[in-house]
C-alpha positions in Angstrom: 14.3 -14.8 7.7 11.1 -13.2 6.7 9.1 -11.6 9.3 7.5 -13.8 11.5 4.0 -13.8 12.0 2.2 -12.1 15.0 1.2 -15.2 16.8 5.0 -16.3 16.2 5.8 -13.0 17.9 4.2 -13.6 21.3 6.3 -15.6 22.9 9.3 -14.1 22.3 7.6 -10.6 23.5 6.2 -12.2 26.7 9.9 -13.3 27.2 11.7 -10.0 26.7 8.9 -8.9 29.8 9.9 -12.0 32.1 12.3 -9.8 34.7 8.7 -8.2 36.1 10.0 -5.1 35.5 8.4 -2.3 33.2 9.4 -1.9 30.2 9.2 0.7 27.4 7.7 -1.0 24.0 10.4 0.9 21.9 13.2 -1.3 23.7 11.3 -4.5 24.1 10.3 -4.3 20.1 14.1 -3.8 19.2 15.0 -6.5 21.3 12.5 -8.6 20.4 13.7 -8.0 16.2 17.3 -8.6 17.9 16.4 -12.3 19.6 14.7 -13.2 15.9 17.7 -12.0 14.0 16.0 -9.8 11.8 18.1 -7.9 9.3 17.4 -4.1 8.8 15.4 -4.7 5.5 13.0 -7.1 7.4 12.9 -4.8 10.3 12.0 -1.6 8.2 9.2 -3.4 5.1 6.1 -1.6 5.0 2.9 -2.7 4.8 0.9 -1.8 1.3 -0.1 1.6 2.5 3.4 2.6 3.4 2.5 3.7 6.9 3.9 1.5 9.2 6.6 -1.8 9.1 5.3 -5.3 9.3 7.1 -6.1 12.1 5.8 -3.1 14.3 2.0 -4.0 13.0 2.4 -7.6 13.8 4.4 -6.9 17.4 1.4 -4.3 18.6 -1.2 -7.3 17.4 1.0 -9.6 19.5 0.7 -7.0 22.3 -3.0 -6.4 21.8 -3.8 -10.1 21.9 -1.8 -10.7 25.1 -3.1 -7.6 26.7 -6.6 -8.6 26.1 -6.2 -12.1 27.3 -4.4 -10.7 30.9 -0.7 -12.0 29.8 0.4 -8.2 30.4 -0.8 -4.9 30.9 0.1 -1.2 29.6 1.3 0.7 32.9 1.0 4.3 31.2 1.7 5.2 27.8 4.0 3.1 26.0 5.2 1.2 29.0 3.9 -2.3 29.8 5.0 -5.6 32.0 4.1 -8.7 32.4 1.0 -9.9 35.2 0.5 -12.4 37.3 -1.3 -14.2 34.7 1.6 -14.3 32.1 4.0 -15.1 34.6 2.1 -18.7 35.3 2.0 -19.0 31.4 5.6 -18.4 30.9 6.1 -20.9 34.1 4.6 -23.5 31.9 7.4 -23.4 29.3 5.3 -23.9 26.4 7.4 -24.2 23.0 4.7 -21.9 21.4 1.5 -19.2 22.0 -1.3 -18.3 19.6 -4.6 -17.1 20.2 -5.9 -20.6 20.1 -3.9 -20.7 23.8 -5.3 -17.1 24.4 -9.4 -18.4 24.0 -9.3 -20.2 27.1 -9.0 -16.3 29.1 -11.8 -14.8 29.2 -10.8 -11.9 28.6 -9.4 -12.6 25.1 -12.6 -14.3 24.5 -14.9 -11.5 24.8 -12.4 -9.3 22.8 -12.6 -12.0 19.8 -17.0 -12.3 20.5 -17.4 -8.5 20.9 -20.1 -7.4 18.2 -20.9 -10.8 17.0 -24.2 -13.3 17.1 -23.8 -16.9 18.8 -22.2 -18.0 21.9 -18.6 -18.4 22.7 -18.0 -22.1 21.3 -17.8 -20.2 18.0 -15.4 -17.6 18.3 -13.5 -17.9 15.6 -14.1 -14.4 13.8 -12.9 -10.7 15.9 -14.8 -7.6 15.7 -13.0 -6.9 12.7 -14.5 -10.4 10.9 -10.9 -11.5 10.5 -10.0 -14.9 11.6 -8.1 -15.2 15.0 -6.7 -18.4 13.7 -4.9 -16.9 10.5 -1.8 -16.5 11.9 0.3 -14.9 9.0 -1.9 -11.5 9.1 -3.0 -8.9 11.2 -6.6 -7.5 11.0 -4.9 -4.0 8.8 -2.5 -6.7 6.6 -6.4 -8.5 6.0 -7.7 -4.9 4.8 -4.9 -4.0 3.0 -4.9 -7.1 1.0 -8.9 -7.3 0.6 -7.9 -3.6 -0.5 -5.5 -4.8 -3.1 -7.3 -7.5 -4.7 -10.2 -4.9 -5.4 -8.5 -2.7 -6.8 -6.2 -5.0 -9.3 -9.9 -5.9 -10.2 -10.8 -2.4 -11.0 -7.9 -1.8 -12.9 -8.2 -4.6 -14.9 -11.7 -3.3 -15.9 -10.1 0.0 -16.4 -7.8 -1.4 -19.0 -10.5 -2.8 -20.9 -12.6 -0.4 -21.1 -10.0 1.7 -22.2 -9.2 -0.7 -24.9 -12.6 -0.8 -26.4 -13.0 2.9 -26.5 -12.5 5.2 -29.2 -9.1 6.5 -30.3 -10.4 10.4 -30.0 -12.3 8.9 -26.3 -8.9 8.0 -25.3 -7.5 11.0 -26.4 -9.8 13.1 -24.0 -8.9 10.5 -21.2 -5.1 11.1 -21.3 -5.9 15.1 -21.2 -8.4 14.7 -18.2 -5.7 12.2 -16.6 -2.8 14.7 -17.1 -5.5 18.0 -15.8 -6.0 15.8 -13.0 -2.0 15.2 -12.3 -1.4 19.1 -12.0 -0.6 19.5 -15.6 -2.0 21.4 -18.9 -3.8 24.0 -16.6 -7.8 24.1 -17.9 -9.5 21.2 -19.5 -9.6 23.5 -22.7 -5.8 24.5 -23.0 -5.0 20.7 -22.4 -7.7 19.8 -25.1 -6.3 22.3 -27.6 -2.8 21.3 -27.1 -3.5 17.0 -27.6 -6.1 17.7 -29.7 -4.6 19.1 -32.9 -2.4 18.4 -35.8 1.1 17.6 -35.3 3.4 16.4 -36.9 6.8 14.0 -36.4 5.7 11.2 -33.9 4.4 13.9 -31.5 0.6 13.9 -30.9 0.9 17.4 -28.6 2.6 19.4 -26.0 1.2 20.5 -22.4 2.1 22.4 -19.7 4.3 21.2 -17.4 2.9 23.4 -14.7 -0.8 25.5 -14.7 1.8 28.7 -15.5 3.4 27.1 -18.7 6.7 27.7 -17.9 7.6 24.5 -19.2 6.3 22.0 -22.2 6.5 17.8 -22.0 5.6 16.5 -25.4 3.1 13.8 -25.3 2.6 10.6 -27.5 -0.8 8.9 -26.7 -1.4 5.9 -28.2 -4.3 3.4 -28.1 -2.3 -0.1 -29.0 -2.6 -3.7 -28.1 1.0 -4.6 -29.3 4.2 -4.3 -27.4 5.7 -0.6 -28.3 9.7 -1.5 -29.3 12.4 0.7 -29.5 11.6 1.9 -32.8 8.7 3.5 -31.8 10.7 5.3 -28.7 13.7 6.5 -30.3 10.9 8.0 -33.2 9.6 10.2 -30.1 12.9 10.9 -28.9 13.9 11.8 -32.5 10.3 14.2 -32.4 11.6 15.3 -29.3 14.9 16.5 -30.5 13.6 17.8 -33.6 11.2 20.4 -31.1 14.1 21.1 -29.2 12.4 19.6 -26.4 14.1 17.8 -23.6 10.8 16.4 -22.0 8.1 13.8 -22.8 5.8 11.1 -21.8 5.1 8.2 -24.2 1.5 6.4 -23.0 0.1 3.4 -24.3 -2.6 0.9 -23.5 -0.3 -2.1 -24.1 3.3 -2.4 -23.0 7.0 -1.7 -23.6 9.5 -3.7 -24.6 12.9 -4.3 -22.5 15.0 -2.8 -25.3 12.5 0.3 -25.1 12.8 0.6 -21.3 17.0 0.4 -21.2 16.9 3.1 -24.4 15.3 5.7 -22.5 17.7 4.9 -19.2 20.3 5.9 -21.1 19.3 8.8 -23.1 19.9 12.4 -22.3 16.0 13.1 -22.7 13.9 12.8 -19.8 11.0 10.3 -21.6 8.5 8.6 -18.9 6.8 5.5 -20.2 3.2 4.8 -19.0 2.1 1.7 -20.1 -1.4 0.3 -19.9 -0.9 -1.5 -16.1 0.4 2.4 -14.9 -2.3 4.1 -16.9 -5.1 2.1 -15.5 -3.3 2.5 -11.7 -3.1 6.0 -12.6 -6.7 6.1 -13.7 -7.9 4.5 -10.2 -5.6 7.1 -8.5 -7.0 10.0 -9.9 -10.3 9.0 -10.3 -10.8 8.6 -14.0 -13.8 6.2 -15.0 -14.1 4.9 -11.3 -17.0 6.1 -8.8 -16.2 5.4 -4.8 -18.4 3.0 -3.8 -17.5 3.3 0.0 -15.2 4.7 2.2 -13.3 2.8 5.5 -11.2 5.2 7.8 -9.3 3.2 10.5 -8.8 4.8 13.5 -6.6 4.7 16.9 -6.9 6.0 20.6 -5.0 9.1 21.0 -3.4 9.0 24.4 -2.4 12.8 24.4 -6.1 12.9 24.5 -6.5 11.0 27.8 -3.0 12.6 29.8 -4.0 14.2 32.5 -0.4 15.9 32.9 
């Protein structure tokens, strides 16, 4: 089953707490993935930035909410237990909570209000303007995605651009890109090494490291149609023909599957950058993009606050 959602995940975390007792939130989270069945691959997905798993994200929300609206409490650092308060709730057997059952408490309530104009009949939004009643995301799954769909916008202006430029503009573009990666050493050597005349489906060499003591052979090419096989095994042919065992093939448009499955079986090592990787690249390392803002998220550090 996919991951449930973190209002999904409340009741079966105010469950695991129903004994009274404290509990540590490492063991009630793995029993809480065990109740819900969820299989290791579930348990473990990320979130886009790779940082932490859904299912921990969504749990802690879960936790956060129920905290907020008196259902638990954290004892000491990562220990927590059920009140009072969530003992009555769980007394009332009810088949489901979400944080539209978590706005009658008035604690919950302010949480949700906190920073915002109007009065309490319209808390719908939290601090974090994300609404309470969206129940498939978390506040950091709403960045993450607002996140993505910026920047899948930026690189698709990326691309473009690219496509309309100059075949000697995009030639300076792959060199900064590759300076920028770690390889080629100075702007000039890079220049000096793309920018001449070769011959034999190569367009130049660069440095695999600011030391030179390696080459990767580079075809750059400016193209709207899907690059075949053809065009591949020419640079692997270039390649063999330098006695070189390294290259990257980059294009503005794509590869084809025969392409793709030729250089998985080759000897050479040959990476293919096509135009989605080049413009992801780009917006990596800051080629033709400007930061228009920056958003650091930040947590409590407890170690800060232990008094032991």
């Amino acid at each position: 089953m996919p991951v449930p959602d973190y209002q999904s995940l409340m009741l079966p975390l105010l469950e695991r707490l129903a004994d009274g007792q404290e509990h540590l939130v490492r063991e009630v989270r793995e029993e809480v993935a065990l109740a819900l069945r969820l299989s290791e691959a579930e348990r473990t997905e990320l979130l886009p930035s790779g940082k932490q798993a859904v299912f921990d994200n969504r749990l802690g929300w879960a936790k956060t909410y129920m905290d907020k609206a008196g259902l638990l409490r954290s004892v000491r650092r990562g220990v927590f237990q059920i009140t009072e308060r969530g003992k009555n709730v769980l007394d009332q057997k009810p088949a489901a909570l979400d944080t539209e059952a978590l706005l009658r408490f008035d604690g919950f309530k302010d949480f949700v209000t906190r920073g915002t104009e109007g009065d309490v009949a319209d808390a719908s939004r939290t601090a974090l303007d994300v609404p309470v009643d969206s129940a498939a995301i978390t506040p950091e799954e709403a960045l993450e995605r607002a996140y993505k769909d910026l920047r899948k916008k930026t690189e698709a202006e990326l691309l473009a651009a690219t496509l309309q430029a100059s075949p000697r503009f995009f030639e300076r573009l792959v060199v900064e890109l590759l300076v920028k990666m770690g390889y080629g050493g100075s702007l000039e050597d890079a220049g000096k090494a793309l920018g001449g005349s070769h011959d034999g489906g190569v367009d130049g060499m660069i440095k695999e490291d600011p030391l030179g003591l390696g080459v990767i052979y580079i075809q750059a090419k400016r193209w709207q149609n899907t690059v075949g096989r053809p065009d591949v095994q020419g640079f692997a042919g270039s390649l063999e023909g330098e006695r070189a065992r390294k290259g990257v093939f980059i294009t503005t448009s794509s590869f084809s599957k025969e392409a793709r499955e030729y250089v998985a079986r080759i000897d050479k090592k040959i990476v293919l950058i096509d135009g989605a990787r080049l413009s992801g690249l780009m917006f990596d390392f800051g080629i033709g993009v400007n930061a228009v803002g920056s958003y650091e998220l930040k947590r409590v550090d407890s170690d800060f606050f232990s008094e032991e």
